[in-house]
C-alpha positions as CSV (number, residue, x, y, z in Angstrom):
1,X,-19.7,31.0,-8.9
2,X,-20.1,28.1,-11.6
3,X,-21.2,24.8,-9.8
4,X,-18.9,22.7,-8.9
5,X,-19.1,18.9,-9.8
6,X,-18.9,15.5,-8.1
7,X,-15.6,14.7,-8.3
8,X,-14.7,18.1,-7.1
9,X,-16.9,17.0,-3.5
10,X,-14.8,13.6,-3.5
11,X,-11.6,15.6,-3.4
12,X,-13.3,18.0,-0.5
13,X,-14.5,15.0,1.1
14,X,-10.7,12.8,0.7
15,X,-8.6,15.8,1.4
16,X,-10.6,17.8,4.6
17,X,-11.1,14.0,6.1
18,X,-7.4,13.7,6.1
19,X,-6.8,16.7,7.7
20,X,-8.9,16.6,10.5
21,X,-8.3,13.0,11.1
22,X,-4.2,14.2,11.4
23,X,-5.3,17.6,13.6
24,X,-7.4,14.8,16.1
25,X,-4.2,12.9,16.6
26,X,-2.7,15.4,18.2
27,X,-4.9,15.3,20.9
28,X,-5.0,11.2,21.2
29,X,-9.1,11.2,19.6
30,X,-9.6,8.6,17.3
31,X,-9.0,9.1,13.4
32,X,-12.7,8.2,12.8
33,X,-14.0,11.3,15.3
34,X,-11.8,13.3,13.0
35,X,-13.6,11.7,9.5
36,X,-17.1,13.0,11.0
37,X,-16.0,16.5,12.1
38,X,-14.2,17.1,9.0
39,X,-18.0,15.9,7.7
40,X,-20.0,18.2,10.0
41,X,-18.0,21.3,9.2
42,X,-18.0,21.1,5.6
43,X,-22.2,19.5,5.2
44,X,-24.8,21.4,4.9
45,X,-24.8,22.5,8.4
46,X,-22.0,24.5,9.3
47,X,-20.1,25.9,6.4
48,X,-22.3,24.6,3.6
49,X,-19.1,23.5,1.4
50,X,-21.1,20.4,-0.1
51,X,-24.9,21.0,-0.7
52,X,-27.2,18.4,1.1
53,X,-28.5,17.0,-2.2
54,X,-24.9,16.4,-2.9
55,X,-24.8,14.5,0.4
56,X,-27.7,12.5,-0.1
57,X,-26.4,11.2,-3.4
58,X,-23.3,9.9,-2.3
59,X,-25.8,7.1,-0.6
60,X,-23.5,4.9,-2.5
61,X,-20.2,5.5,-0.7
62,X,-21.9,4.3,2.2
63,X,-23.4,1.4,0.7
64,X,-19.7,0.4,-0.5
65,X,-17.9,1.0,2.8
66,X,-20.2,-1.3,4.7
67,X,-20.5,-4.2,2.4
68,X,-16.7,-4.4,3.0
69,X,-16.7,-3.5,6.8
70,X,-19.1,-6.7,7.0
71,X,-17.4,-8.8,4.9
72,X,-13.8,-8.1,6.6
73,X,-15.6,-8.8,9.7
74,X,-16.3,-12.0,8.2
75,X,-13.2,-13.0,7.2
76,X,-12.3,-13.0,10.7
77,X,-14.5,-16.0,11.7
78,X,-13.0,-18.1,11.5
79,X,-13.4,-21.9,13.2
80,X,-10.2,-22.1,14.8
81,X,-11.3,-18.7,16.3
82,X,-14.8,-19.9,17.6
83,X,-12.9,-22.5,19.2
84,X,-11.5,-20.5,20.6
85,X,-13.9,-18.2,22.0
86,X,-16.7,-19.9,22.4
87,X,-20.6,-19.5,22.6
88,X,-19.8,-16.2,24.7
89,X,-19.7,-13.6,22.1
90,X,-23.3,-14.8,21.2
91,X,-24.3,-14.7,24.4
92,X,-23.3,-11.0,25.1
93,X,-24.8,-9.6,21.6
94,X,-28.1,-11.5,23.0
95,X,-28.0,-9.4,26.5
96,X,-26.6,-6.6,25.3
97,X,-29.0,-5.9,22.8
98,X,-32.4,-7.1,25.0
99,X,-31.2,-5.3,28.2
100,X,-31.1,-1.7,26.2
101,X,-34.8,-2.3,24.7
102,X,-36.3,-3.7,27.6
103,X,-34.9,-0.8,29.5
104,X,-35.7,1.8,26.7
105,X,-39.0,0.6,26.9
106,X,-40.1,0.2,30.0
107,X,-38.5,3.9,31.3
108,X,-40.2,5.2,28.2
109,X,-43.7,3.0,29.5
110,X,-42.9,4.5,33.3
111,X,-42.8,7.9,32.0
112,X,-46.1,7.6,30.0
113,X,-45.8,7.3,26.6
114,X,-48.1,5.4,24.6
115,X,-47.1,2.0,24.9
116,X,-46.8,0.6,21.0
117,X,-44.4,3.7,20.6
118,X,-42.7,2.8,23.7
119,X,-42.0,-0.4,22.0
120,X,-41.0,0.6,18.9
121,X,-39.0,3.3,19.5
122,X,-37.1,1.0,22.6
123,X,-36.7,-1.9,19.8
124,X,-34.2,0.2,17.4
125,X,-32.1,0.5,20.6
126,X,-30.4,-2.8,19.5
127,X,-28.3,-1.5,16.9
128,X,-25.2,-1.3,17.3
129,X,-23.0,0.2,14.5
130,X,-19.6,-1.8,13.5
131,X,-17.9,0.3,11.3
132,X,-16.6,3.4,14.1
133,X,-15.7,0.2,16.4
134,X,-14.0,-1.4,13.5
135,X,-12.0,1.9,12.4
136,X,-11.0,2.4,16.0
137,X,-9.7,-1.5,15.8
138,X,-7.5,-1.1,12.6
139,X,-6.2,2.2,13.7
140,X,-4.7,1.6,17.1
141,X,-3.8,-2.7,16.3
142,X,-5.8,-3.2,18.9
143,X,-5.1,-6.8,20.0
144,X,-6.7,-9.1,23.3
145,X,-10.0,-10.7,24.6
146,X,-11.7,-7.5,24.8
147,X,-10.9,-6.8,20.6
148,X,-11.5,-10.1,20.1
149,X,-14.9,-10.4,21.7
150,X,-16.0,-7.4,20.8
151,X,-15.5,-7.5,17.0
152,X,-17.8,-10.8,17.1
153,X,-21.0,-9.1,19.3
154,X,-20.8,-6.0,16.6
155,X,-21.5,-8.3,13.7
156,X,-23.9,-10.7,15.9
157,X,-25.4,-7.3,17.1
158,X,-27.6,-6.8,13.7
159,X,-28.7,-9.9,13.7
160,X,-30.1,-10.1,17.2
161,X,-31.3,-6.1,16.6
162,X,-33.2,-7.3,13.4
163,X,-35.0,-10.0,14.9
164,X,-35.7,-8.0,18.4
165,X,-37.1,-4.9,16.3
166,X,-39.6,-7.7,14.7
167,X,-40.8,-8.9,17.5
168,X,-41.5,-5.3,18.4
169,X,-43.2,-4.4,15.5
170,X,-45.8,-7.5,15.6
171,X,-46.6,-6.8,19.2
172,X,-47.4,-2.9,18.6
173,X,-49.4,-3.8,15.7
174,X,-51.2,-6.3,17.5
175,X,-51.6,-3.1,20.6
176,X,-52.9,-0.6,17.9
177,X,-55.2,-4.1,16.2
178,X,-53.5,-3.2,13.1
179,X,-52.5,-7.0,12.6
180,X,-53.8,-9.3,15.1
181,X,-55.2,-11.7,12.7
182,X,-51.4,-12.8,11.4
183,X,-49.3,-12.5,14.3
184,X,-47.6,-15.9,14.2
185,X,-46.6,-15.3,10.8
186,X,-45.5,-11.4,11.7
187,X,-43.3,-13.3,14.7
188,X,-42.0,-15.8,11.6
189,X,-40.6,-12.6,9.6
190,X,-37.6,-11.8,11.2
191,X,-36.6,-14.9,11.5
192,X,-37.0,-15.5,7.8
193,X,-35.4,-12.3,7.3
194,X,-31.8,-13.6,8.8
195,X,-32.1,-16.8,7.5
196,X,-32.3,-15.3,4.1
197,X,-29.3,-12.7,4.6
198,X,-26.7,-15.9,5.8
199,X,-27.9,-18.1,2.9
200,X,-27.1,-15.5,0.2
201,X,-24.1,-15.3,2.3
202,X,-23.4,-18.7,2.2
203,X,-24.3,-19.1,-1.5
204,X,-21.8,-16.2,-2.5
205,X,-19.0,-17.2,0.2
206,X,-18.9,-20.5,-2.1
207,X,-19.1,-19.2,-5.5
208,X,-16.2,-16.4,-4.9
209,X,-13.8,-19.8,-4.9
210,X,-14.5,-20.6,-8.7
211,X,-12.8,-18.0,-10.2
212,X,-10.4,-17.3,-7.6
213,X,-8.9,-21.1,-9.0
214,X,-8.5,-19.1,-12.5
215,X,-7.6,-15.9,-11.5
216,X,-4.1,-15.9,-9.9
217,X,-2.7,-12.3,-10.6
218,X,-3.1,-9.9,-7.9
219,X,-5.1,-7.7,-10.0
220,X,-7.5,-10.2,-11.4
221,X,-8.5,-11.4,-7.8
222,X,-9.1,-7.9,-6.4
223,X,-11.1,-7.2,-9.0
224,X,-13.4,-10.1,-8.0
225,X,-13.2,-9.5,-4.1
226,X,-15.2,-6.0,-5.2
227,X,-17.3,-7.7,-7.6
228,X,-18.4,-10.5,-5.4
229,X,-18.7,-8.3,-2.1
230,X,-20.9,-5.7,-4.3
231,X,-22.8,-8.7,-5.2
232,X,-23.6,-9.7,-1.6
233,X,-25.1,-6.1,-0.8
234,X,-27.0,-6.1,-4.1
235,X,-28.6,-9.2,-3.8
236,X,-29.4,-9.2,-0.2
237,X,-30.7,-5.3,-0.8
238,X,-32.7,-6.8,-3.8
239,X,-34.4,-9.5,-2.0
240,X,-34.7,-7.0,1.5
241,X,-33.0,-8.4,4.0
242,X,-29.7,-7.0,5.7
243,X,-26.8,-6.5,3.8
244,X,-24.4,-6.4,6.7
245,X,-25.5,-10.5,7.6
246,X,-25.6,-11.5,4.3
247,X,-21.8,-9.5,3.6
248,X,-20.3,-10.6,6.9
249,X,-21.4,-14.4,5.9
250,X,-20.0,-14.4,2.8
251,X,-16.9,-13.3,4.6
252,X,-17.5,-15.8,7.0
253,X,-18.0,-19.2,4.3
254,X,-15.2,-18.0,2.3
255,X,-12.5,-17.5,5.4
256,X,-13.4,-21.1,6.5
257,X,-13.5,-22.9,3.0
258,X,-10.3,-21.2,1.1
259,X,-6.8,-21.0,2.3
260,X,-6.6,-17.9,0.3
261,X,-8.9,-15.7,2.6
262,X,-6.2,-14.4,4.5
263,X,-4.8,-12.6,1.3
264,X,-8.1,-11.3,0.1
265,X,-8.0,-9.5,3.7
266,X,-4.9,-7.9,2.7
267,X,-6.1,-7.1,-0.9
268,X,-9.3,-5.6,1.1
269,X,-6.7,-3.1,3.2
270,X,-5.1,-1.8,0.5
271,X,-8.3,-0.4,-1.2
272,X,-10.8,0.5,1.6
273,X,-8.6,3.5,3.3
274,X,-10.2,5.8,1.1
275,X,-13.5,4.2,0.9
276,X,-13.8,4.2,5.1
277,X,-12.5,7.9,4.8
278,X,-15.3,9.2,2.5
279,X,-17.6,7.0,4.3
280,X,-17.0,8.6,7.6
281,X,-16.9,12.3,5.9
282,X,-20.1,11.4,4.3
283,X,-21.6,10.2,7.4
284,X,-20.8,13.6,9.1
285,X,-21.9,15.4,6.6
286,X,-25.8,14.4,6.7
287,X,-25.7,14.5,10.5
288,X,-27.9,17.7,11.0
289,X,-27.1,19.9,14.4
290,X,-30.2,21.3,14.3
291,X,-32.4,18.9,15.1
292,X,-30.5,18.8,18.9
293,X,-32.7,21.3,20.1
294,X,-36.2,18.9,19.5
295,X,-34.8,15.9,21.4
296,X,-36.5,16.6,24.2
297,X,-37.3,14.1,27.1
298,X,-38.4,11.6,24.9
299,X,-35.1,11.6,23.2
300,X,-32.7,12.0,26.6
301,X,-34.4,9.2,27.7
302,X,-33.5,7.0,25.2
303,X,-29.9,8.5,24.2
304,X,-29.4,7.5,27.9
305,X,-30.6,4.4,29.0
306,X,-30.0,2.7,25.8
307,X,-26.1,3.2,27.3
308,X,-27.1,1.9,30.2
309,X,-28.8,-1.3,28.8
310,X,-26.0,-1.6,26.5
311,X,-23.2,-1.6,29.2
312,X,-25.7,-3.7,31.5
313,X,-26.5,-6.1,29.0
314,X,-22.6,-6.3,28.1
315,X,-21.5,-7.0,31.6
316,X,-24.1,-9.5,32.7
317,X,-23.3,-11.2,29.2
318,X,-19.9,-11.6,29.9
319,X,-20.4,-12.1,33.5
320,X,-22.6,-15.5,32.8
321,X,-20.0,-16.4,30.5
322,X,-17.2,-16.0,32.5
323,X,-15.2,-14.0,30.2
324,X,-12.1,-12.5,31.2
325,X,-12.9,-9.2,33.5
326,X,-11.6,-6.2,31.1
327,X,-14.6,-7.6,28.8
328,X,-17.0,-7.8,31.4
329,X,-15.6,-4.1,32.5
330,X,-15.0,-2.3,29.4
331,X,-17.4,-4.0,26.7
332,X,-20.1,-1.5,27.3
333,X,-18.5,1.5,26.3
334,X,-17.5,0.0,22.9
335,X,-20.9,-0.7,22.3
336,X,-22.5,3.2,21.5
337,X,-22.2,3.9,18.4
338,X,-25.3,3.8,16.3
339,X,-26.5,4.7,12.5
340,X,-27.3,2.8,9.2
341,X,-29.0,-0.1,10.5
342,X,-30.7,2.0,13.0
343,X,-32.0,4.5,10.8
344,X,-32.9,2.1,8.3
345,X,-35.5,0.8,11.1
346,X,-37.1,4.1,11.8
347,X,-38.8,3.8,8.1
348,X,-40.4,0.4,9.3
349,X,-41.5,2.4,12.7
350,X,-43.2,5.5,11.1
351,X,-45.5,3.0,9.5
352,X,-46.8,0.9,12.3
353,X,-47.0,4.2,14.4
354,X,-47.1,7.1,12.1
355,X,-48.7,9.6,14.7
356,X,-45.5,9.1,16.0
357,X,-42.9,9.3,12.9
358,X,-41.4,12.7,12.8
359,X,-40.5,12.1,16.8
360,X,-39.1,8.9,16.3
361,X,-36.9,10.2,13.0
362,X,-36.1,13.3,15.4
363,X,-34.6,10.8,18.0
364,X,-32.8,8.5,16.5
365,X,-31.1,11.1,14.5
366,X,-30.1,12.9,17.4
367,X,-29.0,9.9,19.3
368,X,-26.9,9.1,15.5
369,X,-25.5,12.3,16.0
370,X,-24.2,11.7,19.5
371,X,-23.6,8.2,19.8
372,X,-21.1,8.8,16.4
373,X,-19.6,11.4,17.9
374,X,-18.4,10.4,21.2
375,X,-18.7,6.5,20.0
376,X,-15.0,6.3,18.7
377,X,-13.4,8.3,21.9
378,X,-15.0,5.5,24.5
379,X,-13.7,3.1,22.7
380,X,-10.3,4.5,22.2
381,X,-10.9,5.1,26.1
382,X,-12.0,1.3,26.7
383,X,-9.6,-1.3,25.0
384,X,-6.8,1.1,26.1
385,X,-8.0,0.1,29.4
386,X,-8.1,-3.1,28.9
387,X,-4.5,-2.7,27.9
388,X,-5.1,-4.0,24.6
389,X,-3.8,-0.6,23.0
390,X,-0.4,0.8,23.9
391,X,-0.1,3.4,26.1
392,X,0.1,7.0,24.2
393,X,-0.9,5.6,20.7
């Protein structure tokens, strides 16, 4: 059999995601759960329909797909909408993401572990992926305090994750004595880290308004919503800080200084179907079933008491805030989901505790595999709830 080429995967990875995300309907899951099972049966694992090299080296699907998930998120901040909701969405992302490391932590630290892994491993807990949450969002129209809350904790969420896991990192290093001698500087990083992502944020958020005043055909100014979102990744990949902050800022800086933002959201609709599609596809695609089997205690510890931390975390957030009760109730559950940023983190783990890596990797891939799964259907589940989708959509 002659081997078959890229473009030939795309259609495989377009055509079986739109299949399965119809045959999901049917029984009320989420599109998204059907992108990643469409993904699972044709990867590598199950019926070996695209090669896992092929998989690996559509790394830039991904890349795509999330630079515009943040930046759409952005677009959505803006002032008239922190008016209106406050200081509690910052709030939540804070408790939410603390509770579930704390916890993760100190249940790992009860049952023994060594503690720098304990501490390292309960640090990635804070991650919360957007883009599931987001798809579940757009799909159903979800509308009410609940959406509204929740779509600012999942972009605060990488923020607050980033400079949590940094914390983490300094403090194991400084258990094993593997940097001691700079640890106010070590504490410094993550903060730097942010700070860089929303300036180059902030930066391109302003510059995307110079050619938009010489660009007025629709064509012209899609072209440079891709350009300039591709530009926020690259840069803030370049300089190695998060491209999700430094995406979702320049979403956020353009939204508040143009009154054309609101039609660069639609322009963003019409294109990113497919792109979210193949993401999702993708993303099934390289989770590996196999690995389920090595979880072990270390890893049902963590799958489930980071959900408990999360929910926690969520309600207490809310609680302090006094936020309306279906978001103190029903935030939690909206909050599972986990990937990128996640995994992205475990490469910064294996290296302050490297005894440790291929049990770390083993976990958090696992807990990817889970958390994406039944991610999308709790949150279907949850903001329908809340009432803030219609019964039977």
């Amino acid at each position: 059999m002659p081997e078959l080429n890229t473009m030939m995967y795309l259609s495989f990875l377009l055509l079986g995601g739109l299949c399965c995300g119809r045959l999901v309907k049917h029984i009320k899951l989420p599109n998204v759960t059907g992108y990643l099972l469409a993904g699972l049966l044709m990867g590598p694992c199950v019926l070996k329909l695209i090669p896992k090299e092929t998989v690996e080296s559509f790394n830039l699907i991904s890349q795509m797909a999330l630079a515009f998930i943040a930046f759409t998120i952005g677009l959505s901040f803006k002032k008239s909408y922190f008016k209106r909701v406050g200081a509690a969405p910052v709030v939540i992302a804070i408790f939410e993401a603390i509770t579930a490391v704390l916890l993760v932590q100190l249940v790992l630290v009860c049952f023994g572990f060594d503690p720098a892994f304990s501490i390292v491993l309960g640090a990635i807990a804070a991650a919360t992926a957007p883009a599931a949450t987001i798809m579940v969002i757009k799909q159903y129209h979800a509308r009410g305090a609940l959406t509204d809350t929740l779509l600012s904790v999942v972009a605060i969420d990488d923020a607050v994750a980033l400079v949590a896991f940094g914390f983490a990192v300094t403090i194991a290093k400084t258990i094993t004595n593997a940097g001691d001698t700079q640890l106010i500087l070590s504490l410094l990083e993550p903060f730097w880290e942010v700070l860089l992502a929303l300036l180059i944020g902030i930066v391109l958020g302003l510059l995307i308004t110079v050619p938009m005043k010489h660009f007025k055909k629709q064509g012209n100014r899609l072209v440079i919503l891709i350009a300039f979102v591709f530009l926020s990744s690259a840069t803030a990949s370049l300089l190695g800080v998060s491209e999700l902050l430094a995406c979702m800022m320049a979403g956020a800086t353009f939204c508040n200084i143009s009154a054309e933002s609101d039609r660069m959201a639609d322009l963003a609709d019409q294109i990113t179907p497919p792109l979210f599609l193949m993401f999702f596809v993708v993303s099934g695609a390289d989770l590996d079933i196999a690995i389920l089997p090595s979880i072990g205690l270390i890893g049902i510890l963590y799958v489930v008491f980071r959900v408990v931390g999360k929910a926690a975390g969520a309600y207490l957030g809310a609680k302090i805030m006094k936020t309306p009760d279906q978001v103190a109730k029903y935030l939690g559950p909206t909050l599972i989901p986990q990937a990128g940023v996640a995994i992205g983190l475990t490469i910064v783990a294996q290296s302050v505790v490297p005894e440790y890596a291929d049990t770390i990797r083993a976990v958090i891939l696992c807990g990817t595999l889970i958390y994406e799964l039944i991610g999308p259907v709790l949150t279907k589940w949850a903001l329908t709830q809340a009432g803030e989708i219609k019964t039977g959509a």
